[in-house]
Structure formats: structure tokens, C-alpha cells
N, C-alpha and C positions, 0 to 999 in steps of 0.2 A: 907571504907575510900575513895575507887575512884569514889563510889556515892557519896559520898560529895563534893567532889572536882569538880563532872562534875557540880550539884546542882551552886556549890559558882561560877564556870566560866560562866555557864547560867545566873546568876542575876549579875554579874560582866558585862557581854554583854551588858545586858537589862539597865542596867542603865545607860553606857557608850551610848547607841542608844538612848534612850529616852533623856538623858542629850545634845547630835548632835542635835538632832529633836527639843528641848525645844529650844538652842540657833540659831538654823537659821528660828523660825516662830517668827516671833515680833509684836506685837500687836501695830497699828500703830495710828489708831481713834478708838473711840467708839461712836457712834451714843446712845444714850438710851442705850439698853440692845444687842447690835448689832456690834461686831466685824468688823475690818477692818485691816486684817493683811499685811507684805511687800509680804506674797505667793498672795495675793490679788491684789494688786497693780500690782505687776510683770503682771498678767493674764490680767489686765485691759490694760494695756499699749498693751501687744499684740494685742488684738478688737482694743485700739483706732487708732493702726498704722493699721490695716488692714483698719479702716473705712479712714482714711486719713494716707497714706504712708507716706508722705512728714514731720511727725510726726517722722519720723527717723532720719531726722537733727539736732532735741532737744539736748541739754544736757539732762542728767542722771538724773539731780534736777527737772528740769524743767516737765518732763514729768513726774516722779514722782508726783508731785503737781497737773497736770492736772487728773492724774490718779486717784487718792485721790478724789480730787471732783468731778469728775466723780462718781464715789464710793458714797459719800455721798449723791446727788442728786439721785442717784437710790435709799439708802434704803429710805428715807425720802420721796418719792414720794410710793413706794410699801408700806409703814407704813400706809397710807390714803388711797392707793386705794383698802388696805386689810380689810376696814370698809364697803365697797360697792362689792367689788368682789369676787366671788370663783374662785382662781388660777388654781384649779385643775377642772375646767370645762374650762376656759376659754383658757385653755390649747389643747381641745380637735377643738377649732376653731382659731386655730394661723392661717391659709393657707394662708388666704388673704392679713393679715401683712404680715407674711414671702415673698409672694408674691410678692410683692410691694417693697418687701426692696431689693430682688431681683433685679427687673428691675432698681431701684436705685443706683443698683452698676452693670449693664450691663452683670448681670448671667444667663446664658441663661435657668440652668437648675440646679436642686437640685443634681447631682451626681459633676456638677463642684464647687459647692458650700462647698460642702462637701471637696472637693479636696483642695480648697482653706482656706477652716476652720482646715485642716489637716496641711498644709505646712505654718499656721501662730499656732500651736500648741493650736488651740483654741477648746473647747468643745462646740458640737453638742445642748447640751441639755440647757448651761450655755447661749449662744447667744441665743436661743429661751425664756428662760425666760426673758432676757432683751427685747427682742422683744414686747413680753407680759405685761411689764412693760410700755413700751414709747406705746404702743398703745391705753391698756389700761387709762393710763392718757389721751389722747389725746381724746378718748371719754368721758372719767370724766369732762374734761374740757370744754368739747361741751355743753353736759347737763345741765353744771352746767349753763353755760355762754354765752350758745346764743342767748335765750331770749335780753341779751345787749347788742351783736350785733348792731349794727348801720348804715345802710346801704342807700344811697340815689340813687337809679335806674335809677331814670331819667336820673340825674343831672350825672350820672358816663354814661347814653348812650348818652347824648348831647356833654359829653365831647370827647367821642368815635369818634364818628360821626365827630367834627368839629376837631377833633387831625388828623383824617382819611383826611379830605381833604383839609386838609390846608399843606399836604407834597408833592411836586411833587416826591421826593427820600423817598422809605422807607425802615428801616432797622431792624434786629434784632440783641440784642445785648445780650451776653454772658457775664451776672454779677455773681460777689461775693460780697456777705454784711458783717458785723461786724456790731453790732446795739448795745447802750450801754445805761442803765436805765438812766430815768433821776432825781434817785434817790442817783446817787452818790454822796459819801458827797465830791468829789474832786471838782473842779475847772474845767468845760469843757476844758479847752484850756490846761490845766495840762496833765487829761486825755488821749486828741488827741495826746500830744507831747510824754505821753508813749507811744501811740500805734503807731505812727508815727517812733520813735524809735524802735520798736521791730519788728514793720515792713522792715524795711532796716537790722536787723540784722539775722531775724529767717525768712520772708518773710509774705505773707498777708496768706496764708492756717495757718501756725503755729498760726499768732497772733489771727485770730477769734478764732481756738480751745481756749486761754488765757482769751479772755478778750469779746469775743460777748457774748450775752443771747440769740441769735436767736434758732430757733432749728435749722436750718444752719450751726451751729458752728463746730457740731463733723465731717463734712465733709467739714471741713476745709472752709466753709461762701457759699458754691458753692450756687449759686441760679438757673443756667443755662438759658437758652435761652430762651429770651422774646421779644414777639412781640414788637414794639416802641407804638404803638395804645395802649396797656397795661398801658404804664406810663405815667402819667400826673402830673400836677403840677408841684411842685420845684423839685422834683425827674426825670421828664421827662426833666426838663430844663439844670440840672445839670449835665446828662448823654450824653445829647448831643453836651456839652461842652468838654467834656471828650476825650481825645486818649489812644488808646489800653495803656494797663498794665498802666492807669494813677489813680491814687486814688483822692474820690473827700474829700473834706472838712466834717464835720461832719453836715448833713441832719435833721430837727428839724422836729419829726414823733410824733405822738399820745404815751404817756411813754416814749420819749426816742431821742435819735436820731441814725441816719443810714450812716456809710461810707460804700460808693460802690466802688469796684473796675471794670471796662471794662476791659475784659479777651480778649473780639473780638467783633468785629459785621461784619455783612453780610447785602447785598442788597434783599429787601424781595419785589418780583415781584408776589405775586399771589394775588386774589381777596380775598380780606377780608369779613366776613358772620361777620358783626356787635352783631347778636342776640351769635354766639359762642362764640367769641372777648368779648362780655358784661358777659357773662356766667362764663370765665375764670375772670375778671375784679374781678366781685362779691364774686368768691374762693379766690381770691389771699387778696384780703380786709378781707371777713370774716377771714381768717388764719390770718391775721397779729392784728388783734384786738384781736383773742381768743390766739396771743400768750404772747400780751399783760396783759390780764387776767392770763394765766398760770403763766408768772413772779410774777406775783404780789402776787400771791394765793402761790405760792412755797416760798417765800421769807417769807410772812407769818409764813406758818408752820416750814421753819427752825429756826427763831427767837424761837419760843417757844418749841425748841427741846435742850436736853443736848448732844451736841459735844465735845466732851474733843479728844485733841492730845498730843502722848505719844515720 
């Protein structure tokens, strides 16, 4: 008799636990065959405030929402670049990413890294696979799409050259972007007057996480410090209209357009080496054309994906 009674209090537990456990995991999207629960989201929001703190000012909705999409652009890019890649080899050469993402966020070394993936309650092994994910893509999209690349050399080292000495004052300035398809079915001027709006309420780090498509975005639009010889065109014209913390107008760019924010600038007194100057020109173009291609290619595959929200 009191083996039965222990028997009936052990499955009386077990379903009491199991029943706990069933109502605080919820199933929040489904991508295809591809879960997205709120333990999920909760985990995402702590990366995305590590990757931009300033993400801690959100409401609870808000950053939920970001989290989510965040979420969905991960599996929906790892679904296609698991047709081309082995995970489990490419796994064995993350160094260089992680590297990189490192100095990106000013970590001097893998044991502080650690310390801080710990005191944001983040797992070691879960940031590396995203790692592997945005790198991975970021090669997929090379391959795919440098071929159309578009580049005029000269014409970017004439522009160098004559940007270079036509300044007696030179300076470098400290941007953040927000860049926005110019496939929205809104109304530009709609658009800017949200983000204009959400900019004065939540600030400009918050609104790019919201509403940029740069890969800039998740750290909050930072572009960081660029020589002025770097920018040309209406981009260079409209930047140096600009005063600190001032946003400019929305920038009409190849897919899309570009608001910039001036964070700072500084007076830049050292000799310019035009060939390095042209070198940097020609990265900073190819990345912004191959990210244009990544939109469009991402946009793509999510159209013909089933997304259902619960």
C-alpha cells in the first residue's frame, strides 16, 4: 500500500512539473518546421542588448518584436546556407570571425569575453553558432554576388585626389546610419516621419535596431570613424552640412536610401597615402553593394517561406 502511494505521489509530481514546464514554454513563431519559443526570445534580447546596451531603454513589446526578427532572419538565412555548408566543419575555423567580432566590440581577449558572455547570461557555444551563421552568409553572398559588383576606380581615385585638395581643413567624422529599402510599399516621407518619431522617443541606436536593413543595425547603426576623403558625392555634401548629434534627411543610395547621424568629428592633420585612401574607398563600396544584394536575396527567400505567429 505505501508502494503505491509513493508510485501515485511520483506521477502526481511528474505531471504537476511537466504541466509548470508545458505552460511557461510557448511557442511563439514557426518558421517551416522550425520553432521559436518566448525561452527563445528571452535569450535573444539578452545578445541583442549585449550587442547594443542602449537596447535596455525599450519597452518589453518592443524589444520582444526585435527579438523575434532577429530569430527569424537567423533561421531563414541558416535554412540556405545549410544547402552549401557543413556546420560541423566550419565550426572547427570560426577563429577569425570570432576574432573580428571581438575587436568589434573592443575585447581584448577571449577569457574577458567569456566574462562578459557570463554576466549577460549568454551561452558560449549559442553566440558562436550565430557567429557562424552571419559569417557564413556574408561569404555566401560574396560568391554569389561579386561578379556584380560594380566598381569605377578611376573615377573613385579622381574623386579622391580632387576631394583631397580641394580642403584646406580636414576632418574625420564619427557616423551612424539607418538605410531603408526602397521597396517599401509606404510613402518616403511617411517612413522618415516614423523614424523621425521614434527617433526623439527611443533615440537613433534604438530606431536603426527597428527599422535599418544595414548590417549596421544590430549595433545600434554605428558606422564609426571615417576619413572625409572617403565620402563623396551627396553623402559627402550632406555630412558636412551637418552638426554634431544632428540627423540628416533621408540620402537616395543604390536600393534604398541612407540617414546619417554625426556622433563627432575631429581635425585630421596627417598625410593622406591616396593608393590606401582608394583601397579603403573600394571596400567600403563593394560592402555596401554586396549588402544591397543580401537584402534583396533575404527578402526573397523569406517571401517563399511559411511563417505563422502564435
Amino acid at each position: 500500500m505505501i508502494k503505491i502511494k509513493f508510485i501515485f505521489i511520483v506521477i502526481l509530481l511528474t505531471t504537476q512539473y511537466n504541466f509548470a514546464l508545458s505552460s511557461s514554454i510557448q511557442i511563439k513563431v514557426k518558421v517551416q518546421d522550425h520553432i521559436i519559443t518566448n525561452i527563445d526570445i528571452e535569450q535573444e534580447k539578452k545578445y541583442l542588448k549585449f550587442l547594443n546596451p542602449k537596447l535596455k531603454e525599450l519597452e518589453n513589446n518592443r524589444l520582444n518584436e526585435i527579438a523575434k526578427n532577429s530569430l527569424i532572419t537567423l533561421i531563414i538565412k541558416e535554412r540556405e546556407l545549410l544547402k552549401f555548408f557543413n556546420f560541423n566543419e566550419e565550426n572547427k575555423n570560426i577563429e577569425s570571425i570570432e576574432k573580428n567580432f571581438l575587436l568589434s566590440k573592443n575585447i581584448s581577449n577571449k577569457d574577458e569575453y567569456l566574462k562578459i558572455l557570463n554576466s549577460y547570461d549568454l551561452d558560449y557555444e549559442t553566440i558562436r553558432k550565430k557567429l557562424i551563421i552571419e559569417g557564413l552568409w556574408n561569404r555566401y553572398i560574396y560568391s554569389k554576388y561579386f561578379k556584380n559588383v560594380k566598381l569605377e576606380k578611376e573615377k573613385l581615385r579622381k574623386n579622391l585626389i580632387k576631394n583631397f585638395e580641394k580642403k584646406e581643413r580636414k576632418y574625420e567624422y564619427n557616423l551612424s546610419e539607418i538605410m531603408i529599402p526602397n521597396d517599401t510599399t509606404e510613402n518616403l516621407k511617411i517612413t522618415f516621419s516614423k523614424i523621425k518619431e521614434s527617433i526623439d522617443e527611443i533615440g537613433f541606436e534604438n530606431t536603426a535596431n527597428i527599422f535599418s536593413v544595414s548590417n549596421t543595425s544590430k549595433n545600434g547603426g554605428l558606422i564609426g570613424w571615417i576619413n572625409e576623403v572617403q565620402i563623396t558625392g551627396i553623402i559627402s555634401e550632406t555630412i558636412n552640412k551637418l552638426k554634431i548629434n544632428e540627423i540628416s534627411k533621408p540620402i537616395p543610395i543604390t536600393n534604398g536610401y541612407l540617414i546619417i547621424k554625426l556622433n563627432n568629428k575631429k581635425n585630421f592633420e596627417e598625410k593622406i597615402d591616396i593608393d590606401k585612401e582608394l583601397e579603403k574607398l573600394l571596400n567600403q563600396e563593394t560592402n555596401r553593394q554586396l549588402n544591397g544584394f543580401s537584402i534583396i536575396l533575404y527578402k526573397r527567400l523569406k517571401k517563399n517561406i511559411d511563417i505563422n505567429e502564435y
